[in-house]
SERODREN-924169 format. One record per atom (N, C-alpha, C): atom name; x, y, z. Coordinates in steps of 0.2 Angstrom, whole numbers, always signed. Example, Ala and Ser with C-alpha at 12.3 -4.5 7.8 and 13.67 -1.06 7.14 Angstrom:
residues 2
(r N, (+66, -28, +39)),
(r CA, (+62, -22, +39)),
(r C, (+66, -16, +39)),
(r N, (+64, -11, +35)),
(r CA, (+68, -5, +36)),
(r C, (+64, +0, +39)),
end
This chain:
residues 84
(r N, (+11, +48, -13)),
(r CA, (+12, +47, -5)),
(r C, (+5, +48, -2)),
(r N, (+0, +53, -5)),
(r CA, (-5, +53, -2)),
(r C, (-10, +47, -4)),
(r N, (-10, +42, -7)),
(r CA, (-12, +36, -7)),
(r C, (-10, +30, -1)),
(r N, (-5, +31, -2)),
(r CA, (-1, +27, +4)),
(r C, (-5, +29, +9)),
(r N, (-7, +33, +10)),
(r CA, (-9, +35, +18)),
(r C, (-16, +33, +17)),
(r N, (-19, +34, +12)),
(r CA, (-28, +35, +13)),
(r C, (-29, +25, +13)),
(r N, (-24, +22, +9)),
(r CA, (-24, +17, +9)),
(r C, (-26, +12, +16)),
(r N, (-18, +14, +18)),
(r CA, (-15, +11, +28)),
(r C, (-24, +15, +32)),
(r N, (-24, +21, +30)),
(r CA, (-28, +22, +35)),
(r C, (-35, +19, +34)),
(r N, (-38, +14, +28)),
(r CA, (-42, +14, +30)),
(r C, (-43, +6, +30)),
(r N, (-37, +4, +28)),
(r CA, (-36, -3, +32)),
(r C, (-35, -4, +37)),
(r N, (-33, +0, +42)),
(r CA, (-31, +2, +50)),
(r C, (-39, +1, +51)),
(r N, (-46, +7, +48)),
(r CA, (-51, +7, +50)),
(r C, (-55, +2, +49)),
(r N, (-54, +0, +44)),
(r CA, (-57, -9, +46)),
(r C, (-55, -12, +51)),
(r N, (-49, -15, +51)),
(r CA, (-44, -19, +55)),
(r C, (-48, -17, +64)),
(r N, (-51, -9, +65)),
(r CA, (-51, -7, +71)),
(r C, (-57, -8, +71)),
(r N, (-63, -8, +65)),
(r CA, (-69, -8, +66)),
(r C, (-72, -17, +66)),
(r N, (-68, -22, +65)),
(r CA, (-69, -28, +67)),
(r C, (-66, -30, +74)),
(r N, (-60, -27, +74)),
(r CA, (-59, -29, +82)),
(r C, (-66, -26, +89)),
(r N, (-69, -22, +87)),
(r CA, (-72, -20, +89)),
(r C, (-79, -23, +92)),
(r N, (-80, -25, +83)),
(r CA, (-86, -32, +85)),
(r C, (-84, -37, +87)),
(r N, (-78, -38, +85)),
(r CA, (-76, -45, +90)),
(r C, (-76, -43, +97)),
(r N, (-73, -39, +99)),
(r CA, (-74, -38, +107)),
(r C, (-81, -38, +110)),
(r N, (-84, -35, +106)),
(r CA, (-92, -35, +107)),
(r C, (-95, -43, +108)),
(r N, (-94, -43, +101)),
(r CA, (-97, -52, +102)),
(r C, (-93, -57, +107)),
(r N, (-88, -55, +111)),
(r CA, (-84, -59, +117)),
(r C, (-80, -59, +116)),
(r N, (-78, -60, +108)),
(r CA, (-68, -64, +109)),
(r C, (-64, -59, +112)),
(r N, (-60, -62, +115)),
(r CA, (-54, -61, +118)),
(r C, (-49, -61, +116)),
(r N, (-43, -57, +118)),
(r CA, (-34, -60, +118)),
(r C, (-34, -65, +110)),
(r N, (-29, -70, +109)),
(r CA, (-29, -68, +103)),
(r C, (-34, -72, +98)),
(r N, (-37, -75, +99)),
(r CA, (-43, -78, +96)),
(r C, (-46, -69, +90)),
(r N, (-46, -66, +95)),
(r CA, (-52, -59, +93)),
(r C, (-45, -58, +88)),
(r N, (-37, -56, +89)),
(r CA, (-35, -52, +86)),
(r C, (-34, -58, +76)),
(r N, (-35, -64, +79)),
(r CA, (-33, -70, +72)),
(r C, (-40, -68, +70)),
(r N, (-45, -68, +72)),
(r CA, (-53, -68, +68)),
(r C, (-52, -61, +68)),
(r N, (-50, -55, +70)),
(r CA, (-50, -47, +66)),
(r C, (-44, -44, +63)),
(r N, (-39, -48, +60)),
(r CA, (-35, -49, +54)),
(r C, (-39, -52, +50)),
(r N, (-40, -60, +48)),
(r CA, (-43, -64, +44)),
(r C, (-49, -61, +41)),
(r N, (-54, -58, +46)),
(r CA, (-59, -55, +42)),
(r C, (-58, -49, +40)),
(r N, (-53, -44, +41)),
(r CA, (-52, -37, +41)),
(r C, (-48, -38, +34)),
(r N, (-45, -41, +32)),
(r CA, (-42, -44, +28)),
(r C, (-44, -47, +21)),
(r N, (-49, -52, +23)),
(r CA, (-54, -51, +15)),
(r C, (-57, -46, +14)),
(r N, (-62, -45, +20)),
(r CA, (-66, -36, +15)),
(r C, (-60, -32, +14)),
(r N, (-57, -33, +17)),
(r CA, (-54, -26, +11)),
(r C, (-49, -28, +7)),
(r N, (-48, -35, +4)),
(r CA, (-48, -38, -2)),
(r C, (-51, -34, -8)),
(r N, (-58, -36, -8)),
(r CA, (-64, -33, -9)),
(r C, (-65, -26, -10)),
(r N, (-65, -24, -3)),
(r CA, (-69, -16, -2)),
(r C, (-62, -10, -5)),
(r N, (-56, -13, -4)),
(r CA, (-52, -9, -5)),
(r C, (-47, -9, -12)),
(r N, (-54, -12, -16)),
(r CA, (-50, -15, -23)),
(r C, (-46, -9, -28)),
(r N, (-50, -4, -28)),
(r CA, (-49, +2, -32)),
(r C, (-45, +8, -30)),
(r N, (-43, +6, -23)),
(r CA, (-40, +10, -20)),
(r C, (-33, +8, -18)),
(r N, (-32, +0, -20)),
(r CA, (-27, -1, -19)),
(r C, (-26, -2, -27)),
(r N, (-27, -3, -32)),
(r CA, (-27, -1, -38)),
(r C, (-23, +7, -40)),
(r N, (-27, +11, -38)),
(r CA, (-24, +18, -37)),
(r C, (-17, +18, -34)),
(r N, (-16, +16, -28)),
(r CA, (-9, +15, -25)),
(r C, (-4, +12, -29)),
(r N, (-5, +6, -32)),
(r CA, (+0, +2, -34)),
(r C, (+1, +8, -42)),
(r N, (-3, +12, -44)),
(r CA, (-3, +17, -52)),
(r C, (-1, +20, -48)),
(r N, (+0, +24, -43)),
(r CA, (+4, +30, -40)),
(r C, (+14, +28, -38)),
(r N, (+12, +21, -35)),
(r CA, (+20, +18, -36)),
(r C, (+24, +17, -41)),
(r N, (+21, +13, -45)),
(r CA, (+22, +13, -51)),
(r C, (+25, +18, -55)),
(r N, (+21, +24, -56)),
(r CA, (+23, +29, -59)),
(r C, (+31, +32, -57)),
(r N, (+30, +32, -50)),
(r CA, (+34, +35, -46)),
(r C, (+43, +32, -48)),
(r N, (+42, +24, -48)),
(r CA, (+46, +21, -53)),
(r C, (+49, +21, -57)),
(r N, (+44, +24, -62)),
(r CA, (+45, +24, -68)),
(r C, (+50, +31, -69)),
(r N, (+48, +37, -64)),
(r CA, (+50, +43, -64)),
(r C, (+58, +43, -61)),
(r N, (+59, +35, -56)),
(r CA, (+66, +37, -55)),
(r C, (+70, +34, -60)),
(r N, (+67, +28, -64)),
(r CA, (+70, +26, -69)),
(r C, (+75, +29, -73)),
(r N, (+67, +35, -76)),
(r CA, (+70, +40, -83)),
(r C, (+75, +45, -79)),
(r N, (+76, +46, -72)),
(r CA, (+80, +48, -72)),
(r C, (+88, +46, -72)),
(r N, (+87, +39, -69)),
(r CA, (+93, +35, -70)),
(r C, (+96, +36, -75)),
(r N, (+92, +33, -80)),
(r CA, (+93, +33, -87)),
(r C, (+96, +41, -90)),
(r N, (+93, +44, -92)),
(r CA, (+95, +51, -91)),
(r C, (+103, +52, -89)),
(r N, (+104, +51, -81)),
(r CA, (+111, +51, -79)),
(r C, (+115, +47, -84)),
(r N, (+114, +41, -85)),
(r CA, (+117, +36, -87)),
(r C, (+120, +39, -93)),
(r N, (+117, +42, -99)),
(r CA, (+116, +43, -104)),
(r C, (+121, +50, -104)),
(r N, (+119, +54, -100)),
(r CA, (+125, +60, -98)),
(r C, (+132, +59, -96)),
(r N, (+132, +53, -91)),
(r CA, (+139, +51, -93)),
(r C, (+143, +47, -96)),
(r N, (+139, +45, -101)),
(r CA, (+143, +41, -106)),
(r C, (+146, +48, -111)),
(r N, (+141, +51, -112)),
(r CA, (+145, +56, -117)),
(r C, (+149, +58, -116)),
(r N, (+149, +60, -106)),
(r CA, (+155, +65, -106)),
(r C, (+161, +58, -105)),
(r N, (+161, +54, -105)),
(r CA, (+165, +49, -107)),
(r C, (+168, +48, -112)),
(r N, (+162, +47, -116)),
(r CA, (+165, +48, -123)),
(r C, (+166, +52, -127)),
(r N, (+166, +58, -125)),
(r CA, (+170, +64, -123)),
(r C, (+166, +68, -130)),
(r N, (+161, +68, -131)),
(r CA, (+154, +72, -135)),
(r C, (+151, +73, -133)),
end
């Protein structure tokens, strides 16, 4: 979980650090907000490789965890099913 957040948060901090210079450099209304998406969004492509790296091996795992659990139940009721 605590990925998820460092993640969002520091793609919010881009996202807010280029609208910033777009406002600065002039753009306005939605011009600034397509050109601080668009750019906000390749660099952290890029900038944010290894951290979203991290995140998708924190989800994943976590998946992995409700699986075996699934499984696990699955496996507990079949026995008592079939009644060993």
């Amino acid at each position: 979980m605590k990925n998820i957040f460092i993640y969002t948060f520091l793609r919010i901090l881009i996202l807010a650090s280029f609208l910033g210079v777009g406002y600065l450099v002039g753009l306005r209304g939605v011009l600034l907000l397509m050109v601080g998406f668009l750019a906000s969004g390749i660099v952290s492509l890029f900038v944010l490789s290894k951290t979203r790296d991290q995140l998708s091996t924190s989800i994943f795992s976590g998946f992995q965890r409700v699986n075996k659990r699934i499984a696990a139940a699955a496996e507990k009721e079949d026995k008592i099913i079939d009644g060993n």
